[in-house]
C-alpha positions in Angstrom: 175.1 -40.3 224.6 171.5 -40.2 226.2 169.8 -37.3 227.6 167.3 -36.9 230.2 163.1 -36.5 229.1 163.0 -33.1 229.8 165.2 -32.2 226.4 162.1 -33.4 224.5 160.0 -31.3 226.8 161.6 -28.1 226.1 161.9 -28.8 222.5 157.9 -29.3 221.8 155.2 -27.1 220.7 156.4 -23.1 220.4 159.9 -24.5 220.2 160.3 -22.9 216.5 158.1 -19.7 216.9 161.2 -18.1 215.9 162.8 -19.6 212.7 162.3 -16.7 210.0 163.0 -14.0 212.7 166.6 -16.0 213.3 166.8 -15.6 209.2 165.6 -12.4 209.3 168.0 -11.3 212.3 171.3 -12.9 210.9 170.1 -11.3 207.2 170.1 -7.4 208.7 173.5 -8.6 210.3 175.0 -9.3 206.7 173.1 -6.0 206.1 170.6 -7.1 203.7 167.4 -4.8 203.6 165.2 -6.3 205.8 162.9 -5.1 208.5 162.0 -7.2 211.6 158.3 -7.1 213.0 158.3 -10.3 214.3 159.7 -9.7 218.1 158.5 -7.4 221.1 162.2 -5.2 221.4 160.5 -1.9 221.5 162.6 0.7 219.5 162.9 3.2 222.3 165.4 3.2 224.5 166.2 2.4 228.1 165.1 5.7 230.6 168.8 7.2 230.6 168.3 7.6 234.3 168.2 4.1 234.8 170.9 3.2 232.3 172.8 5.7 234.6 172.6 4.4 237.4 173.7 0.8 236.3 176.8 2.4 234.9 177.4 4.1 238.9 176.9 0.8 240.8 179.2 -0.6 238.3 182.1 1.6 238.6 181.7 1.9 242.5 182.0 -2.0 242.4 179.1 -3.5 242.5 179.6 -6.7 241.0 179.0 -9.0 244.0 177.0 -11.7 245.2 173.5 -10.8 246.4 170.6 -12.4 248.0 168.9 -15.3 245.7 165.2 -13.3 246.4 167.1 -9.8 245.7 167.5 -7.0 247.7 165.2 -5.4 250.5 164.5 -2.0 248.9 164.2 -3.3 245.6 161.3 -5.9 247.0 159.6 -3.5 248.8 159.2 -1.4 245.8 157.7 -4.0 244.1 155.8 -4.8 246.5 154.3 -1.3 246.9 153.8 -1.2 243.2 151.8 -4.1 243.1 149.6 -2.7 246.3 148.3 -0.1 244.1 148.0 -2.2 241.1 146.1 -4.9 242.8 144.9 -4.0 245.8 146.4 -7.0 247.5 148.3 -6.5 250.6 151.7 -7.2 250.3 155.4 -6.9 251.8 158.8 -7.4 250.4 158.7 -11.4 251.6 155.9 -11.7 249.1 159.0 -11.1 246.3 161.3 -12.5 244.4 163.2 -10.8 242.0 164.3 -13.0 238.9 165.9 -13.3 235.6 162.7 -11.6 233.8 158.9 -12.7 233.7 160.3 -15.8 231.3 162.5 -16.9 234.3 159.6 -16.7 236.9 156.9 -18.2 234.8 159.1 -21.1 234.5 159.8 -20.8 238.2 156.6 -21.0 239.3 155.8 -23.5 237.0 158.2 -26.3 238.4 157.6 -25.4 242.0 153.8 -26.0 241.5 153.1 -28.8 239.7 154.4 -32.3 238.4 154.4 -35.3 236.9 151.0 -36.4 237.2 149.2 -32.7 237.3 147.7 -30.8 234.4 148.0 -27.6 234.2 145.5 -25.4 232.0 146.9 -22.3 230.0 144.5 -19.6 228.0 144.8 -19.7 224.5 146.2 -17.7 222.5 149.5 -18.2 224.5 153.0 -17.1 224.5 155.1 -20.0 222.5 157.2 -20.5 225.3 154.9 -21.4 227.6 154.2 -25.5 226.4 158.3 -26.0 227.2 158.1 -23.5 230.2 154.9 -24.9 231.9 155.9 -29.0 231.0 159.8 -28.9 232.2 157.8 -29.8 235.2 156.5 -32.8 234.0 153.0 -32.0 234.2 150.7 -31.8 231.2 149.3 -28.1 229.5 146.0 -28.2 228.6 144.8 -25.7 226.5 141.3 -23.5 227.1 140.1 -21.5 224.0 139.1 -17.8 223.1 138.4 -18.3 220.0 138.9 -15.8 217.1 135.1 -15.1 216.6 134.9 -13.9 220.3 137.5 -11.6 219.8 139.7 -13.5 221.9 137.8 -13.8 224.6 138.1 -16.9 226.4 135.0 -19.1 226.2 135.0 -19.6 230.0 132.6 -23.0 229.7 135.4 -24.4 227.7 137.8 -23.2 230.5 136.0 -25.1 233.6 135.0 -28.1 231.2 139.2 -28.8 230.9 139.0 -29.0 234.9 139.7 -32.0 235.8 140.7 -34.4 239.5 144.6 -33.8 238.3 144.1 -29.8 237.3 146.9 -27.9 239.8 146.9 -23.8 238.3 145.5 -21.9 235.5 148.1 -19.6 233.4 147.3 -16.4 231.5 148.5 -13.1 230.6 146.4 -10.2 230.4 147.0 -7.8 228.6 147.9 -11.0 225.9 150.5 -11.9 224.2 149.6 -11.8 220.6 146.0 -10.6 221.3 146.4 -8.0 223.4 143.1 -8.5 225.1 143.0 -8.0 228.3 140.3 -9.9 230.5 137.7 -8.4 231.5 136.9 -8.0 235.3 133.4 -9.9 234.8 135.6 -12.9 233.3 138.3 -13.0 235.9 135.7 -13.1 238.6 133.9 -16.3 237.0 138.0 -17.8 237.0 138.3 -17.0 240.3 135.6 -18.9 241.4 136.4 -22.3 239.7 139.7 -21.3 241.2 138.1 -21.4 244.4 136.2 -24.1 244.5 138.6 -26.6 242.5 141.0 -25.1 244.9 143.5 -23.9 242.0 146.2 -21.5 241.5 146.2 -18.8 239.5 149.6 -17.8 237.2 148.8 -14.2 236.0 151.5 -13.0 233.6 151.1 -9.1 233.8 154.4 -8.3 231.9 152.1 -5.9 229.5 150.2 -4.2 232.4 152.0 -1.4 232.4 150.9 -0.7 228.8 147.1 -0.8 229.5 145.5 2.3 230.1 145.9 3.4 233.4 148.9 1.2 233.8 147.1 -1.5 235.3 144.7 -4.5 234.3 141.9 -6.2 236.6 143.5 -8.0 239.1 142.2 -11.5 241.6 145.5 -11.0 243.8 143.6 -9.1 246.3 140.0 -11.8 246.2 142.8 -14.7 246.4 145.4 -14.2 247.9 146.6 -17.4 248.4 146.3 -18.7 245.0 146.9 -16.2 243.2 150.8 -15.6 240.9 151.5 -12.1 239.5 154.3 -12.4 237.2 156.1 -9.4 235.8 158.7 -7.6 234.4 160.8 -3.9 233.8 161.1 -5.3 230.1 158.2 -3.7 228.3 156.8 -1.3 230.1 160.9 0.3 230.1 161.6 -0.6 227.3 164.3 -3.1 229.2 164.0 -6.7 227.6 167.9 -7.3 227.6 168.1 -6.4 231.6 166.2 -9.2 232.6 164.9 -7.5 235.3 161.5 -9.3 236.4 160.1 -10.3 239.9 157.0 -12.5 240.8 154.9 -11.7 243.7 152.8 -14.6 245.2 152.1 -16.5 249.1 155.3 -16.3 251.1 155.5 -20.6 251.7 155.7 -20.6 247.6 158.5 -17.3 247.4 160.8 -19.1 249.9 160.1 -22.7 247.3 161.1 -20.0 244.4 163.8 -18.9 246.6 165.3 -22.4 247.0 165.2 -23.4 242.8 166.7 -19.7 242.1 169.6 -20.7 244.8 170.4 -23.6 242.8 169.8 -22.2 239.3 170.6 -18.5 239.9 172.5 -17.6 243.0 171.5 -14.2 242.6 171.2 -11.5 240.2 173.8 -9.0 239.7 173.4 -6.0 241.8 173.9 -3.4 239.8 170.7 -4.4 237.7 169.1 -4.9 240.3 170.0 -1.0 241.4 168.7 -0.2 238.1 165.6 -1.7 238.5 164.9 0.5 242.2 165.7 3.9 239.7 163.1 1.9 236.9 160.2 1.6 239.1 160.9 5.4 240.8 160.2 6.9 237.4 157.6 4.5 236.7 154.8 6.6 236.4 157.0 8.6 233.2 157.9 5.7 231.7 154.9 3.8 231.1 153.3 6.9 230.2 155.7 6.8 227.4 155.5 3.6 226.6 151.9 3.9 226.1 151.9 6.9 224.2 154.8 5.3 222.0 152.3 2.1 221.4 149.3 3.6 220.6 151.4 6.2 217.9 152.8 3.1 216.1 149.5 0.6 215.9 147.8 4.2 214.3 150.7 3.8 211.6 150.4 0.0 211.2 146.4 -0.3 211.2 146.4 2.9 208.9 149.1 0.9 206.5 147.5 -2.2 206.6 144.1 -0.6 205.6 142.3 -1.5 202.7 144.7 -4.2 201.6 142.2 -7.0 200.5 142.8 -10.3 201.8 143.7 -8.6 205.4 141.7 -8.1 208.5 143.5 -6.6 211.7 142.8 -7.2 214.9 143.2 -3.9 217.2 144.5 -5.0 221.0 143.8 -3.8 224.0 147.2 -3.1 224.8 151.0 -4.0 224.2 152.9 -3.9 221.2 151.7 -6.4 218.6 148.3 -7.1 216.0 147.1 -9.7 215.2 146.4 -10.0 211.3 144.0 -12.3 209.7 146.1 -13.8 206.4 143.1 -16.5 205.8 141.6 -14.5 202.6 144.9 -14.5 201.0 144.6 -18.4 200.2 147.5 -18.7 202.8 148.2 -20.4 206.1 149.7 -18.1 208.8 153.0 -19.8 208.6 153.1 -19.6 204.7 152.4 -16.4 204.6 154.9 -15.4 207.3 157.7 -17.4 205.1 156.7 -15.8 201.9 156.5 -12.7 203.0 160.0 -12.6 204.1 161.6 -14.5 201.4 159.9 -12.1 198.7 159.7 -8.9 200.9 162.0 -9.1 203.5 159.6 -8.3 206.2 159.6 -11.2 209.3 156.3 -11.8 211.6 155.4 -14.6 213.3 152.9 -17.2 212.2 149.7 -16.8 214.9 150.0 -20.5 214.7 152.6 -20.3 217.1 150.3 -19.2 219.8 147.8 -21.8 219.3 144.7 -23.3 217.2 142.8 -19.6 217.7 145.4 -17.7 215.8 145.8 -20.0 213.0 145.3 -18.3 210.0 147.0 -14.9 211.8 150.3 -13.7 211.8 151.3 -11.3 214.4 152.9 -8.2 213.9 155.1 -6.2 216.4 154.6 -2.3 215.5 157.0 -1.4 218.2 159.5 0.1 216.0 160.8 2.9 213.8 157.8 4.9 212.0 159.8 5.0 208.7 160.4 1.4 209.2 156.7 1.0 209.8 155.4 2.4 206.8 158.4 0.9 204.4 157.0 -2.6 205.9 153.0 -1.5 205.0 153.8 -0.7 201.6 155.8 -4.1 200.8 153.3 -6.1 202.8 150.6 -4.3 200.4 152.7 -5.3 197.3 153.3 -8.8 198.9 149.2 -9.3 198.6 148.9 -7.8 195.7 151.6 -10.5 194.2 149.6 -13.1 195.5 146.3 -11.9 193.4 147.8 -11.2 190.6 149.3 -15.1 191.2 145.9 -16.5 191.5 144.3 -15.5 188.1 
């Protein structure tokens, strides 16, 4: 039987990001010893207020249809969060609430370009954004921020990948794995070749809430009508299996959003969406934890990974992974990733999954048990120390 192009779209770059953490998953199922670092599930659970309240609305029934955009007060929460994030003036028709920041990155990506347009996306990038931001049709062209710069992006680079066909530019600040967040000096020089090349902007903010402060520099409020925040409950609550996450953009594009999620979605079920209202009420706690529980654990994994020869770490900015320079070990990133696990039983990702800046990196999620934490360090220490004593 035949399929249609897009199955080849969706299966490209990124699509195997994930293949030792499925072996590494389905090993700690068969409950072999392993420990997983290489996904962001923080080890902290849900607010119980929150999980309370979606255990209410579903005894009192609510298991209905709602409204494809989701419901008023849960929008105008949103909404008013993002005022005081951003600055940009906003109302609930600004909204949509969707399956997670995944769901409205890809969202926004079909209902703003095609085949035909490029689209540009800042490197290092989340694997799922090639599939997510070419379903469309359109092709992703990469901008660097390269590994020298500390994963800043090299903004000449950036405007040189401009071109007659260029529709948005995509990035996430804080980043996923760098955990840099751009600067305010460096989104104002995007902004402007936003402006003048009359672009759209795709900000995924789904690790704002981690930054200090609990927010990041924002263009929503210089462009208004360009500008894409995407984010999510799923991070900064410690609620990645909710898929609870909203995008806030122009109204003409929400009501495009509003017609794909009709036909893809119908809806999202309203007792999650009841959970989300109590999620962004406590907000304020939450993050704070969040935070606090982030910062605790990269002290543990930077202070185990110390003095391991062959290793350089990269400290973020924010969120819940490091990057880790492999490239003295005599290893690639996606060697050392396999070996580790096969020999250690500890799974990361290869940092070439993100792109050409993090080759030679793996990236490690430290959002976890401390016990697990250091039991990791000390077997990635005697994993490197097995390789030198391999090489003589």
């Amino acid at each position: 039987m035949k399929y249609s192009k897009l199955v080849e779209r969706i299966s490209g770059e990124g699509a195997d990001a994930w293949v030792v953490h499925a072996r590494a998953r389905l090993a700690r199922e068969r409950g072999e010893n392993v420990i997983l670092l290489s996904v962001g599930d923080p080890d902290i659970d849900t607010p119980a207020a929150v999980v309370e309240r979606a255990i209410e609305c579903l005894r009192a029934g609510d298991t209905h249809y709602t409204p494809a955009t989701g419901r008023q007060p849960l929008r105008e929460a949103i909404a008013a969060q993002h005022r005081v994030r951003s600055g940009q003036d906003v109302d609930a028709d600004n909204v949509i609430f969707l399956a997670g920041a995944q769901n409205a990155l890809f969202a926004a990506a079909l209902c703003i370009a095609g085949p035909g347009d490029e689209v540009i996306a800042l490197e290092p990038l989340y694997p799922t954004y090639p599939a997510a931001l070419e379903a469309s049709g359109a092709k992703m062209v990469r901008a660097p921020a390269p590994a020298a710069a500390n994963f800043r992006v090299d903004l000449a680079a950036l405007e040189a990948r401009i071109t007659p066909r260029t529709r948005a530019l995509f990035f996430a600040t804080p980043n996923n794995p760098s955990g840099v967040i751009i600067p305010a000096a460096d989104l104002a020089v995007i902004g402007e070749l936003a402006r003048r090349h009359s672009l759209w902007i795709v900000a995924d903010e789904v690790y704002a809430g981690l930054a200090a402060g609990g927010s990041v520099p924002s263009l929503a409020a210089v462009l208004p009508d360009q500008v894409v925040t995407i984010s999510s409950l799923s991070k900064s609550h410690s609620m990645p299996g909710w898929r609870a996450g909203w995008m806030v953009a122009p109204k003409t594009l929400v009501s495009h959003v509003e017609a794909l999620a009709t036909c893809m979605l119908y809806g999202l079920p309203g007792f999650v969406q009841e959970a989300a209202l109590t999620a962004l009420g406590v907000a304020a706690a939450a993050e704070a934890r969040m935070r606090e529980f982030c910062a605790a654990r990269c002290a543990v994994l930077l202070a185990g990974l110390e003095g391991i020869a062959g290793l350089r770490c990269f400290v973020p900015d924010a969120g819940m992974f490091m990057l880790v320079d492999v490239r003295d070990t005599g290893l690639s990133g996606h060697e050392f990733m396999t070996r580790l696990f096969e020999s250690a039983g500890v799974s990361v990702i290869d940092g070439g999954a993100f792109g050409v800046d993090t080759r030679g990196f793996v990236r490690v999620c430290f959002a976890t048990d401390e016990p697990l934490l250091n039991d990791a360090c000390a077997r990635i220490r005697r994993f490197v120390e097995s390789l030198r004593i391999e090489r003589r």
